[in-house]
C-alpha positions as CSV (number, residue, x, y, z in Angstrom):
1,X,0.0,0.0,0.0
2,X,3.0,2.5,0.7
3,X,5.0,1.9,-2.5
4,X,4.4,4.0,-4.9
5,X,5.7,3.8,-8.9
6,X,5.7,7.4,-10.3
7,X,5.6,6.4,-13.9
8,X,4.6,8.8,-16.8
9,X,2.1,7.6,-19.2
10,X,3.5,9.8,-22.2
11,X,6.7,7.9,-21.1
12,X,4.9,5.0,-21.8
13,X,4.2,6.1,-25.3
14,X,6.8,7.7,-26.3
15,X,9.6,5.7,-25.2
16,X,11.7,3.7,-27.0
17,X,11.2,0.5,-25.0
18,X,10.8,-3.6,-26.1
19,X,7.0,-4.5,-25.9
20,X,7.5,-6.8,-23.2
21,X,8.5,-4.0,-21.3
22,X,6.0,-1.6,-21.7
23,X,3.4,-5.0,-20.8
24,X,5.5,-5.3,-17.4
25,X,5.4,-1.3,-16.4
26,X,1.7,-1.3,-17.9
27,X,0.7,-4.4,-15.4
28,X,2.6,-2.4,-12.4
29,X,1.2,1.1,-13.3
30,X,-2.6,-0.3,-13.0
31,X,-1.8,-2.2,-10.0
32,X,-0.2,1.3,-8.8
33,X,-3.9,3.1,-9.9
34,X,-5.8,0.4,-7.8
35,X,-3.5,1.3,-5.2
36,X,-4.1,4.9,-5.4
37,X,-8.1,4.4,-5.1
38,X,-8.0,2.2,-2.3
39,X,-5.3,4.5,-0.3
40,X,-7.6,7.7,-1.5
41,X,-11.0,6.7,-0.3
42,X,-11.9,9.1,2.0
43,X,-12.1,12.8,1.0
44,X,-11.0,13.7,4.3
45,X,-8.2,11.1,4.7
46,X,-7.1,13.0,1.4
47,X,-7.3,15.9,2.9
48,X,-5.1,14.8,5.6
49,X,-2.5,13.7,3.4
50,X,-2.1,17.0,1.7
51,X,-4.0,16.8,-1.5
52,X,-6.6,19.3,-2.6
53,X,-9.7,19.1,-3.7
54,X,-12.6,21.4,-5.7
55,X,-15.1,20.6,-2.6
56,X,-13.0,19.8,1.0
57,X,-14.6,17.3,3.2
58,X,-17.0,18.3,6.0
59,X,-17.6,18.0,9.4
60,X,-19.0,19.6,12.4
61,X,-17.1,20.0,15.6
62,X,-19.9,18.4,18.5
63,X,-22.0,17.2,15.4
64,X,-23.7,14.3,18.0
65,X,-25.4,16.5,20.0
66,X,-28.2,18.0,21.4
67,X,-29.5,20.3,18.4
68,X,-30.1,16.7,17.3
69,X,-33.9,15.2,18.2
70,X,-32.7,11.9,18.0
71,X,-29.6,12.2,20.2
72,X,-31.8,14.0,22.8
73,X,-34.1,11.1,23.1
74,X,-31.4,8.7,23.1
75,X,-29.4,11.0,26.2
76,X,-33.0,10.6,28.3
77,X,-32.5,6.8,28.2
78,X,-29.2,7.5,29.9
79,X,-28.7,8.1,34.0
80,X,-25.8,10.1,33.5
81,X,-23.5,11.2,30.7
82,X,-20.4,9.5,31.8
83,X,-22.3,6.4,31.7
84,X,-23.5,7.9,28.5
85,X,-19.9,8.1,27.1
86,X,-18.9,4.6,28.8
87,X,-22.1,2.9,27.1
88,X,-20.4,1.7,23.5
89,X,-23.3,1.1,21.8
90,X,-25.3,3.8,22.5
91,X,-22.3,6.1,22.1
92,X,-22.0,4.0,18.7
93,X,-25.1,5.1,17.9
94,X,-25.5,8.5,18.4
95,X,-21.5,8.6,16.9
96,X,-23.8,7.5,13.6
97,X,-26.5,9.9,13.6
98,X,-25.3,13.1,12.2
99,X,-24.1,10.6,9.3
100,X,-26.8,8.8,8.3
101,X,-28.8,12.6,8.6
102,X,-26.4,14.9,6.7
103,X,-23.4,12.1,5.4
104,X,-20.7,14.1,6.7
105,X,-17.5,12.7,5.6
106,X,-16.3,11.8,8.9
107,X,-18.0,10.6,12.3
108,X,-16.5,11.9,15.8
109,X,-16.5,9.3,17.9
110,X,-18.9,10.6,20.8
111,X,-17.4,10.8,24.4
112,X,-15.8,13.9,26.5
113,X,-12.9,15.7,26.8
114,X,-13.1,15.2,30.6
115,X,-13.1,11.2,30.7
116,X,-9.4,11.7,31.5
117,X,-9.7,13.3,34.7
118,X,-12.4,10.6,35.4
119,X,-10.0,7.9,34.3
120,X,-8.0,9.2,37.4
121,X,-10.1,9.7,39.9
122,X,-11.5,13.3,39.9
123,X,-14.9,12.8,40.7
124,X,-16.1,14.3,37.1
125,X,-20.1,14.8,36.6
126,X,-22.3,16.8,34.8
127,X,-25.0,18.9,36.1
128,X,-27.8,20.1,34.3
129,X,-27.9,23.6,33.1
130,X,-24.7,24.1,35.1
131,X,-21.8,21.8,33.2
132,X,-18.7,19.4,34.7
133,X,-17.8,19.7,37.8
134,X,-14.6,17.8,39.5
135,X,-12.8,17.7,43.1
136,X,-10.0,20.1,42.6
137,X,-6.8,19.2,42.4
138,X,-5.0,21.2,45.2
139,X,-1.5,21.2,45.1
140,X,-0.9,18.9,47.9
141,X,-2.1,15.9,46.3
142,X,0.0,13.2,45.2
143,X,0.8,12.0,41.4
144,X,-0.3,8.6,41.7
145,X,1.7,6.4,38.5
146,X,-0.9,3.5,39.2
147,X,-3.5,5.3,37.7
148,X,-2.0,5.8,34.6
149,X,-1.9,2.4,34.5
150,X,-5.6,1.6,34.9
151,X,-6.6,4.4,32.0
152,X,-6.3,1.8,28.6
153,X,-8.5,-0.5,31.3
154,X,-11.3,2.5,32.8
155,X,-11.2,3.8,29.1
156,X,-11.6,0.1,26.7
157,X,-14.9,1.0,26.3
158,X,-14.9,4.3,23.9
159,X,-12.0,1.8,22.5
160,X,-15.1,-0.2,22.1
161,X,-17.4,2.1,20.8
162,X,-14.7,3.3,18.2
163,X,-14.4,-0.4,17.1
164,X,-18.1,-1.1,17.3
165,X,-18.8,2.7,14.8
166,X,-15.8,1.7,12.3
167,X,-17.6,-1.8,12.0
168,X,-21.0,0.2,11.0
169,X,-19.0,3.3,9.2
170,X,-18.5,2.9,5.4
171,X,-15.2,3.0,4.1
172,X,-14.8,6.3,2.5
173,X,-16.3,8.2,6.1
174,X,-13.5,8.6,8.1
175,X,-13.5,8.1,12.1
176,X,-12.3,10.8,14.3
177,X,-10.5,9.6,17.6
178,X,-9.9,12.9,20.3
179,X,-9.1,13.9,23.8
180,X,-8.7,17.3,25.0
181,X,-4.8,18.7,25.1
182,X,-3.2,18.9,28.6
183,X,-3.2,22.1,29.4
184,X,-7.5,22.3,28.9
185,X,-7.8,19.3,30.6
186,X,-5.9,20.9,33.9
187,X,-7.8,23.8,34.1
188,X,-10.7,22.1,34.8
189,X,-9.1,19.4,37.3
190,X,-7.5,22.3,39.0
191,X,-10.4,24.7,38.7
192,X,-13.1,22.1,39.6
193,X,-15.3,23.1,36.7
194,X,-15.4,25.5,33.9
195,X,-13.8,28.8,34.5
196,X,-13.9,32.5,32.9
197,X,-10.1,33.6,34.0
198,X,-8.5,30.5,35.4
199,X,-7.2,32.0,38.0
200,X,-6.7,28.6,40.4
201,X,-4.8,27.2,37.4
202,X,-2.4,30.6,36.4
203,X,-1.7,31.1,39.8
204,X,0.1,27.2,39.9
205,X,1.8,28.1,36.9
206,X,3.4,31.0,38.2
207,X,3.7,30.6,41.9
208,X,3.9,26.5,42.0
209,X,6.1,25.5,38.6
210,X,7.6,22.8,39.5
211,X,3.9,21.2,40.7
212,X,2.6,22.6,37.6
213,X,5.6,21.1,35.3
214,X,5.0,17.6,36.9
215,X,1.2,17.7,36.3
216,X,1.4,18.8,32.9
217,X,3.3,15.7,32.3
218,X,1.0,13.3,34.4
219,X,-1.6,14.5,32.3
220,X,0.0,14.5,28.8
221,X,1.0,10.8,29.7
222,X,-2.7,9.9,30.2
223,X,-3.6,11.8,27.2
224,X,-1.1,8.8,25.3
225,X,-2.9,6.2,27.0
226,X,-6.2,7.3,25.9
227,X,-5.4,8.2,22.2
228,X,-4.0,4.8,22.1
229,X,-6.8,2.9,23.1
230,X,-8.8,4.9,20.3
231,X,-5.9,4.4,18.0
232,X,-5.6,0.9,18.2
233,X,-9.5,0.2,18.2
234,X,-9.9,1.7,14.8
235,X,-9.8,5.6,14.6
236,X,-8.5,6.9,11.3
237,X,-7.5,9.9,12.8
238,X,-6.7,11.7,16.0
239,X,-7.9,15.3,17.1
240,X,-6.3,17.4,20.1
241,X,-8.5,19.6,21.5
242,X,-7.0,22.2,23.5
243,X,-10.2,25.0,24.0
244,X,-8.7,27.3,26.5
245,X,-5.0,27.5,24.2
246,X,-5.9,31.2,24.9
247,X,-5.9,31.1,28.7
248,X,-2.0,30.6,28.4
249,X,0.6,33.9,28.5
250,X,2.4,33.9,25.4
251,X,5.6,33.3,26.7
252,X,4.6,30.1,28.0
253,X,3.2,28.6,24.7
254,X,6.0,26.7,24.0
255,X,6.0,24.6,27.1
256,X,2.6,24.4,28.0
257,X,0.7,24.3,24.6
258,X,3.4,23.1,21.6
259,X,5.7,20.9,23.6
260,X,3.0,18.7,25.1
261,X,1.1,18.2,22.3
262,X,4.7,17.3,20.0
263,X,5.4,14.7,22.9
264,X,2.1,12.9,22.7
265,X,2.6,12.6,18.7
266,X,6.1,11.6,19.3
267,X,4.7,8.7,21.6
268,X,1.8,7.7,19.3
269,X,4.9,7.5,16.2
270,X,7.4,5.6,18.3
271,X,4.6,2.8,19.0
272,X,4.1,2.4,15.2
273,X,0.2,4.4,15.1
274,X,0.6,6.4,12.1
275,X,-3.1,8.7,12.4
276,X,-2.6,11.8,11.1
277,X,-3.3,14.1,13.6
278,X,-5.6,17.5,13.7
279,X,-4.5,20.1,16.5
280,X,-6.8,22.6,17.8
281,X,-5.3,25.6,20.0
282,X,-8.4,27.8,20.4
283,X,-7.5,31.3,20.5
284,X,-4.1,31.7,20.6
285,X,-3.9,34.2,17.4
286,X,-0.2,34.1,16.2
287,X,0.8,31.7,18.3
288,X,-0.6,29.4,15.6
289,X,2.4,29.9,13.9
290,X,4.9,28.5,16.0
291,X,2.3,25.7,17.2
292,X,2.1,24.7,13.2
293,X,6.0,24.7,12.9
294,X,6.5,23.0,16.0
295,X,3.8,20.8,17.0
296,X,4.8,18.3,14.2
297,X,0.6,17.8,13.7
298,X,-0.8,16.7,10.3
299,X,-3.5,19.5,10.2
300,X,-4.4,22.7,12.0
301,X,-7.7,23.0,13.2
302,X,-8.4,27.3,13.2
303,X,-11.1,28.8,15.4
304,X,-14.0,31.6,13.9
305,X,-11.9,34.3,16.0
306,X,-9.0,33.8,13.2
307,X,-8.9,35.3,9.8
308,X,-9.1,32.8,7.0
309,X,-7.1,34.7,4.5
310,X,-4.7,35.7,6.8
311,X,-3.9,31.9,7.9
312,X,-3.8,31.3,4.4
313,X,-0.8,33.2,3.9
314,X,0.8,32.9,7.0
315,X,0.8,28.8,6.5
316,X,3.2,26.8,4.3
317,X,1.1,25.9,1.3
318,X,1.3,22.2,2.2
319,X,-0.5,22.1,5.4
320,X,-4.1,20.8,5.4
321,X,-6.4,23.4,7.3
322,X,-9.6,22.5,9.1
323,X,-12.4,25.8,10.1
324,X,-13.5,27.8,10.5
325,X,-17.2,28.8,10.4
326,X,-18.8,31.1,13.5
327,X,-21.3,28.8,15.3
328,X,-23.1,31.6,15.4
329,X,-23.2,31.9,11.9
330,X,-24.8,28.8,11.1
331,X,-27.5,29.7,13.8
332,X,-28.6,32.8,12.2
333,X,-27.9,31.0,8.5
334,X,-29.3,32.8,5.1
335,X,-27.4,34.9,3.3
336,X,-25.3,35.8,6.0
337,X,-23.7,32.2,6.6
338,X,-23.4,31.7,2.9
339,X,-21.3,34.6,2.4
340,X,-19.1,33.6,5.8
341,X,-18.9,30.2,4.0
342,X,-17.9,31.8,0.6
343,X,-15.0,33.6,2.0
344,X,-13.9,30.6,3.7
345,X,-13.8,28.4,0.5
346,X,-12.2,31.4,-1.2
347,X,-9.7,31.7,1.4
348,X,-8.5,28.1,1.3
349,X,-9.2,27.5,-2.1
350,X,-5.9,26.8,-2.8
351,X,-4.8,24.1,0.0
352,X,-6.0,21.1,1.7
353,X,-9.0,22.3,3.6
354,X,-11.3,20.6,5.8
355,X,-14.7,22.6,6.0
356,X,-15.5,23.3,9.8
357,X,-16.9,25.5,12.8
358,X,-14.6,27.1,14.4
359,X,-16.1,25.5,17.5
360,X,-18.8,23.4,18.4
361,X,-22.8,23.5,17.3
362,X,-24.9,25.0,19.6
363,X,-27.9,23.6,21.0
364,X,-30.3,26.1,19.4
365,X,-29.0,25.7,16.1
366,X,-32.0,25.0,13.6
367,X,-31.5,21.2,11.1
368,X,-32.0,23.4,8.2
369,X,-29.2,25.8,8.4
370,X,-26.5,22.6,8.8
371,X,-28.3,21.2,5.3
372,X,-28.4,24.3,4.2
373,X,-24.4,24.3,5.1
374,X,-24.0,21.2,4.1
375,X,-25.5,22.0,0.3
376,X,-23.7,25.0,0.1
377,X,-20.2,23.8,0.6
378,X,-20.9,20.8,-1.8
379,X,-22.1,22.7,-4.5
380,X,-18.6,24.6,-4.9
């Protein structure tokens, strides 16, 4: 499947070869075009790999969810959503809906960015019209190793439920593996919960570094664990979410938002998983620079708060880009979504480009508009 024979077909014409060797490189170049369509299957696997297209694959960040009717009545059959998330094939099935509703060219698998900390004992639940809340992590508590141990075990069933999906998913729909980066994930296991200024979780970086730096890595070691379980179960590719990218002084980004997420791939690479993998540092403006360079990801997932045309040219040419609709946008849809959409196609007409939100659906957001999304990118 890797080998490839770059052979010219005018060569093939025009040169001056015996017949029986034309027959021998005519035999290898088909086998070589058999190859190609089996190893090209999925627009967004394309995509991935660095090839352009006249219409880029789609998919919707949080596309199982709640602006769904049939995800909301499958969540009421649920007690709780980390059951939800640890319940393979219900999490199977409502990883399948937004497909088999809109046929996006890739599936997310459906679970939480926060089934980490739960993995090590943080006392994560949801609460209704309030969000995830955890116990703290205060800065007297100790790093306990065994856990990491006990996360491919706590976690094998979303290893399951990416199994069970890709068993269900046609070929060409790729299947999306995540976890949330380590620095978003600490926030909320030091904050308890969701925060505005993180101010629990800045203050360990600056007066308690040492604590912070040892945490960072606990949690970027679980963050392996977990995209291995996903990697080996099936997922085609592997996102990094890292939301609050922006919460983090600029003089820190190397250490707390690049190197982390360039040690996880390095870790996924030396244990032979070969996903290409999306990275998404919400907000951090210019810093996306340096994270392209230096994050050795396969794609770079932009947010709406980013200018399309200027990423464009700030980019190398080569490097797939996924984004980067408002979520507003596509609530309010008409005319004013299809032009946001327009100059988004424009703007990355000329690379690989995976058609996004720059963050997730929300709740309110009306069926039509995402067909009407979904039309209006596919008719380019």
């Amino acid at each position: 499947m890797g080998i490839k024979l770059w052979i010219n077909s005018d060569f093939l014409v025009k040169g001056c070869y015996s017949q029986a060797l034309l027959q021998h490189l005519t035999i290898y170049t088909n086998i070589y075009l058999v190859i190609e369509n089996l190893m090209t299957s999925s627009p967004l696997l394309n995509a991935l790999a660095g090839k352009k297209s006249s219409r880029p694959p789609l998919w919707m960040m949080r596309q199982a969810g709640r602006y769904l009717a049939e995800y909301r009545a499958v969540r009421q059959s649920q007690s709780d959503f980390i059951s939800f998330c640890l319940n393979s094939e219900k999490a199977c099935e409502v990883t399948l809906q937004p497909i088999q509703r809109f046929d996006f060219d890739a599936a997310i698998i459906f679970s939480d960015i926060l089934m980490i900390p739960w993995a090590l004992d943080r006392n994560v639940h949801f609460i209704p019209g309030t969000g995830p809340k955890l116990t703290p992590w205060t800065i007297d508590i100790p790093l306990d190793n065994t856990l990491l141990d006990k996360i491919s075990t706590r976690l094998a069933p979303i290893g399951k439920t990416v199994q069970l999906t890709r068993s269900k998913l046609a070929a060409e729909k790729a299947l999306i593996g995540f976890a949330g980066a380590p620095w978003t994930v600490i926030t909320y296991m030091i904050e308890g919960g969701s925060s505005r200024d993180f101010t629990d979780t800045r203050q360990w970086l600056w007066f308690h570094p040492k604590k912070f730096e040892a945490l960072l890595d606990y949690v970027t070691e679980a963050t392996i664990h977990f995209l291995v379980v996903q990697a080996r179960a099936g997922a085609d590719v592997l996102m990094l979410f890292d939301s609050w990218a922006n919460a983090v002084p600029a003089e820190r980004r190397e250490q707390i938002v690049v190197a982390p997420i360039r040690r996880i791939i390095r870790a996924l690479r030396k244990l032979g998983l070969k996903q290409p993998v999306i990275g998404f540092p919400k907000g951090i403006g210019e810093g996306i620079i340096n994270y392209a360079e230096e994050a050795e990801i396969d794609a770079l997932a932009i947010d709406h708060m980013t200018d399309a045309a200027w990423v464009n040219k700030i980019l190398p040419k080569n490097m797939p880009v996924q984004g980067n609709l408002d979520p507003l946008s596509l609530l309010v849809g008409g005319s004013k979504m299809t032009k946001s959409i327009d100059h988004i196609l424009d703007s990355f007409k000329d690379r690989p480009h995976i058609f996004n939100l720059g963050h997730g659906i929300t709740p309110p957001t009306p069926i039509c508009n995402v067909e009407r999304m979904v039309q209006w990118v596919r008719k380019s």
